[in-house]
C-alpha positions in Angstrom: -24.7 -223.8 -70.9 -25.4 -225.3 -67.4 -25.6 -222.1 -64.6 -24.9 -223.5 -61.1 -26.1 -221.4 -58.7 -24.9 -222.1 -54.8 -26.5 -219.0 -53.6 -28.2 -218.2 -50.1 -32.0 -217.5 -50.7 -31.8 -213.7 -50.9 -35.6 -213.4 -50.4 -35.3 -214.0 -46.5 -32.5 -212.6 -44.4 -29.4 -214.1 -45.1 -25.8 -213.5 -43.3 -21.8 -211.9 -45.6 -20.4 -208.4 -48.5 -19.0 -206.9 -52.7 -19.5 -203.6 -53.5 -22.3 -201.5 -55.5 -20.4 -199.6 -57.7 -18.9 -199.1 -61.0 -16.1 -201.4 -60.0 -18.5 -204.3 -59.7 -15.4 -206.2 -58.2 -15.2 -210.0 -58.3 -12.9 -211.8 -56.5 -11.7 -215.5 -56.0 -10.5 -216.3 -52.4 -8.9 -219.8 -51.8 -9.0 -222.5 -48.9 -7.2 -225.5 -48.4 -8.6 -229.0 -46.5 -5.1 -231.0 -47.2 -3.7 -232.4 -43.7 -0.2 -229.9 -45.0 0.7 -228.4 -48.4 3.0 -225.8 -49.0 1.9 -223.5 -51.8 2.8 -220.5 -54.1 0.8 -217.2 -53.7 2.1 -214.4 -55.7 5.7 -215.7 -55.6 5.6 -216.1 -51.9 5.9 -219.8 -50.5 3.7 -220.6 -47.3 2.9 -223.6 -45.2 -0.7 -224.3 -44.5 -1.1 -226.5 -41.6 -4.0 -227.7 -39.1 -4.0 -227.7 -34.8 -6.3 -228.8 -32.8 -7.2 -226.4 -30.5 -4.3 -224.0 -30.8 -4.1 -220.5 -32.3 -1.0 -219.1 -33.9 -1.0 -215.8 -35.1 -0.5 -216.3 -39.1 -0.1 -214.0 -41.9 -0.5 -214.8 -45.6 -3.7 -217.0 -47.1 -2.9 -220.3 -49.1 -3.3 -220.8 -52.5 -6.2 -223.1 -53.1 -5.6 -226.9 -54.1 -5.4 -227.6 -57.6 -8.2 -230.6 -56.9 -10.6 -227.8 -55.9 -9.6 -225.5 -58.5 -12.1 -226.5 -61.2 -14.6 -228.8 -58.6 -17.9 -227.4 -57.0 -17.5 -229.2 -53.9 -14.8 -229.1 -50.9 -14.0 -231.0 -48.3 -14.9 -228.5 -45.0 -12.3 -227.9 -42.1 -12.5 -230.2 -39.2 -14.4 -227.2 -36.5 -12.1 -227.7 -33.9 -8.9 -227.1 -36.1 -7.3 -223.6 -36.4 -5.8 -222.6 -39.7 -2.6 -221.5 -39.4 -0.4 -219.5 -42.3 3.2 -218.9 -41.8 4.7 -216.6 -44.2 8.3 -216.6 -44.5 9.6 -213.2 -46.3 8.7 -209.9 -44.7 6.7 -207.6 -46.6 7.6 -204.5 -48.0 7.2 -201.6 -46.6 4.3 -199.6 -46.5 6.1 -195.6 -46.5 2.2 -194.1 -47.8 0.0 -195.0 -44.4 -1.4 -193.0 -42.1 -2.5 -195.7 -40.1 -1.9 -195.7 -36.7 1.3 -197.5 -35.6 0.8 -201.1 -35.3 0.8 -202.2 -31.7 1.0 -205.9 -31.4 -0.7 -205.7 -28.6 -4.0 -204.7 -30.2 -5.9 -207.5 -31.1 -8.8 -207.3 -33.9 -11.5 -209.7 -34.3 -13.1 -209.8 -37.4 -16.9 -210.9 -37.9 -17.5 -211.8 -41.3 -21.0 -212.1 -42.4 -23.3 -211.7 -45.9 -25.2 -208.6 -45.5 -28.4 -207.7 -46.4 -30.1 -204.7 -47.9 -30.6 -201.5 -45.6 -33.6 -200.2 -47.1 -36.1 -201.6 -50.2 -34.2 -199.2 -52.8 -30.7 -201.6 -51.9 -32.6 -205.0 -52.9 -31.5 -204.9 -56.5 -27.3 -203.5 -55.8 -27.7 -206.1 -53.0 -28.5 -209.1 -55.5 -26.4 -207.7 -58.0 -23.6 -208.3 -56.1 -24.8 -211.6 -55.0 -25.0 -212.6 -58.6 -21.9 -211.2 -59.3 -19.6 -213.5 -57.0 -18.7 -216.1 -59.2 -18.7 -218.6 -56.0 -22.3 -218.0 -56.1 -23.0 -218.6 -60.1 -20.1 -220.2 -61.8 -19.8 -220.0 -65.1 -17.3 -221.7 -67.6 -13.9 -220.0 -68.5 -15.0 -219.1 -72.0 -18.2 -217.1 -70.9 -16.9 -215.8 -67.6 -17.1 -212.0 -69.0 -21.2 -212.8 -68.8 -21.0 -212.6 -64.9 -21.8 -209.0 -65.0 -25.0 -209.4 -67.5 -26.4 -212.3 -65.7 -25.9 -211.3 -62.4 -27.8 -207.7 -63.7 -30.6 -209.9 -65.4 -31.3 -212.0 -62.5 -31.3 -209.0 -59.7 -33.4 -207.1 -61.8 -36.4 -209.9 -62.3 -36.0 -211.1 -58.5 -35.8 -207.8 -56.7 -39.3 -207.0 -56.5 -39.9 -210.3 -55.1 -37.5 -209.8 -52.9 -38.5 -206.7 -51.8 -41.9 -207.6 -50.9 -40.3 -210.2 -48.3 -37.7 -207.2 -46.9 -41.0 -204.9 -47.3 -43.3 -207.7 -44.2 -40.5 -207.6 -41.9 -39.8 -203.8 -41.8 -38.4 -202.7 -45.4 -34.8 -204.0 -44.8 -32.7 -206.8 -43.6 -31.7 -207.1 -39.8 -28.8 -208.9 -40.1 -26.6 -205.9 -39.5 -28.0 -204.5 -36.6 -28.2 -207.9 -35.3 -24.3 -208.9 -36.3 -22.9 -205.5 -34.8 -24.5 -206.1 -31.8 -22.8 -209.6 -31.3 -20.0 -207.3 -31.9 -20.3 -205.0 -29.4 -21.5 -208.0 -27.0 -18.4 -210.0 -27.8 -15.9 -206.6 -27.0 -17.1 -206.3 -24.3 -16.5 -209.7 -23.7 -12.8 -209.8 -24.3 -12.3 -206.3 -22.6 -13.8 -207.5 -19.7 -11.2 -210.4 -19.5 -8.5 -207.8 -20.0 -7.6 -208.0 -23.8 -7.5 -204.7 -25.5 -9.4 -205.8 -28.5 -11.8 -204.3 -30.5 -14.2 -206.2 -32.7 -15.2 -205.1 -36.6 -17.8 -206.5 -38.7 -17.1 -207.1 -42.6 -20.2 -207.6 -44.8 -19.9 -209.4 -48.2 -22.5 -208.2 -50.4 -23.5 -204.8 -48.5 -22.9 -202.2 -45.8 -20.1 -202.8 -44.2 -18.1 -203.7 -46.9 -15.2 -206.3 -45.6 -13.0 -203.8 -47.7 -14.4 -200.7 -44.9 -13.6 -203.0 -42.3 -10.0 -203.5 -42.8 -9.6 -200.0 -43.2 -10.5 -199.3 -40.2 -8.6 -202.2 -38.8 -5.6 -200.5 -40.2 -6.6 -196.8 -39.2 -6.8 -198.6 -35.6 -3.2 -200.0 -35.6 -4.4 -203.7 -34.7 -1.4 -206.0 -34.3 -3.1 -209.1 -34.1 -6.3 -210.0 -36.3 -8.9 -213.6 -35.1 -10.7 -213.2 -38.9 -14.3 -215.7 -37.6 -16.6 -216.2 -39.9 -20.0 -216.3 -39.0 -21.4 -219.3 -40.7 -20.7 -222.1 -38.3 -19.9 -224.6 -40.8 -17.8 -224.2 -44.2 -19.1 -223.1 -47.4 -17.5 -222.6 -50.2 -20.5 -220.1 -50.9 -20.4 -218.6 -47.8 -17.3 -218.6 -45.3 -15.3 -219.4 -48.7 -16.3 -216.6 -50.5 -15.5 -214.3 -47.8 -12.5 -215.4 -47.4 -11.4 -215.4 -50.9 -12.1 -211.9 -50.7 -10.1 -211.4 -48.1 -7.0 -213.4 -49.5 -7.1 -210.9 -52.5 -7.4 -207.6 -50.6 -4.3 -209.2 -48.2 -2.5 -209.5 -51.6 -3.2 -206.5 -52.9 -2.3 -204.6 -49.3 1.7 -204.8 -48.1 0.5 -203.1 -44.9 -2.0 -206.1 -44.4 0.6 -208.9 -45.6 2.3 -207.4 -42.2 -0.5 -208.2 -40.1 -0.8 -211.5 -38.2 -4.1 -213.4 -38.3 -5.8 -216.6 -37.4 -8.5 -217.8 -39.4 -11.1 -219.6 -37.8 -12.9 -221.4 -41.1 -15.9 -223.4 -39.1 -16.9 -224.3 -35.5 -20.0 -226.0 -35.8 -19.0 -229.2 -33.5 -18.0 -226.5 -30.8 -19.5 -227.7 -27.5 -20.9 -224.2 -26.7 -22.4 -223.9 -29.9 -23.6 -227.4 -30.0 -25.1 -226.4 -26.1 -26.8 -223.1 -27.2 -28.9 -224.9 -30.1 -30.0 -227.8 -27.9 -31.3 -225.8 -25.1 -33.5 -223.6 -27.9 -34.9 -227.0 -29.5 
């Protein structure tokens, strides 16, 4: 049996978040790098299409191509396209929220990034659910129900390891103090320029969860949602995985189905991007 492993190293800080629980959730997002494709999700039909430098507020994530489906590899989003979902049917109503109403004048911006362990006691949870994201290790159809074994084996023999690296630089990861203050640096940001926005981080393998984050994003009664991934080019191991995640949460939510969002799946040829690296060679 052939394990293939696209995993960030997890002995150094790394950058997205699943859940250490019970649950031990693992989910399959799904992106698309066709020119146009209309596609079935749950029923639903959507059209997926690419603009250069235009943002339409979207709702609904595309099914992934059938080319991709079984492949390791993808072809990644041109970084100065926006992806934009149009989905046709309104969703049901949501009668159980206690949300606050949605304005759609509230704009959300969500920061998506990989977490890292708080503390040298979270190393092991922390790889588990590294492990356990089967965009990470992927494993044929007829073993699949191994994910949870194997991802337990391998945290357990690499955590202390691990931990010794978390244990030179301070005894935890600072990728979450250092992502939620590009939060509160980019609010500030927008508010300054007169949008009423609030930005929320979304962790894929820790603290805060991506699951946490939209909850709060619906407590808040955002109308609008910019979902940016923090990896600057596309991944299927990164960016994808977070957002395969969040294409099964959307599915799973008729109050988020209601909510329009732009996804912003790379930027790495963005000219201040490109800028800020240069001046710190």
């Amino acid at each position: 049996m052939v394990l293939r492993s696209h995993a960030p190293t997890p002995d150094a800080c790394c950058s997205c978040s699943t859940r250490v629980s019970n649950e031990r959730r693992v989910t399959q997002p799904s992106i698309a790098h066709r020119e146009r494709c209309s596609v079935d999700v749950a029923g639903t039909r959507h059209r997926l299409s690419f603009s250069h430098h235009s943002i339409v507020s979207p709702s609904g994530f595309p099914a992934r191509p059938r080319s991709q489906r079984r492949g390791m590899s993808a072809v990644p989003a041109v970084s100065s396209d926006i992806v934009r979902f149009q989905r046709q049917p309104e969703a049901p109503n949501d009668t159980a929220s206690s949300s606050t109403p949605v304005s759609t004048d509230k704009v959300g911006v969500l920061l998506l990034n990989l977490g890292g362990p708080d503390s040298l006691e979270d190393v092991q949870p922390f790889l588990y659910n590294l492990f356990a994201d089967p965009e990470i290790i992927r494993l044929p159809k007829p073993v699949k129900f191994l994910q949870p074994f194997l991802a337990q084996a391998i945290s357990m023999s690499r955590a202390p390891k691990s931990s010794e690296g978390y244990k030179a630089i301070g005894g935890g990861s600072p990728l979450r103090k250092i992502t939620e203050d590009q939060a509160v640096a980019l609010e500030k940001v927008l508010r300054s320029k007169g949008h009423d926005a609030n930005v929320y981080v979304g962790m894929r393998y820790w603290h805060p969860y991506t699951e946490e984050a939209l909850e709060q994003i619906k407590r808040d009664g955002v109308g609008r949602l910019v979902i940016l991934p923090l990896y600057p080019q596309f991944s299927i191991s990164t960016s994808g995985s977070s957002l395969r995640l969040l294409e099964q949460l959307f599915k799973e939510d008729s109050k988020l189905q209601k909510l329009k969002h732009t996804v912003i799946p790379s930027w790495y040829q963005r000219k201040g991007y490109v800028n800020a690296i240069r001046r710190g060679l």
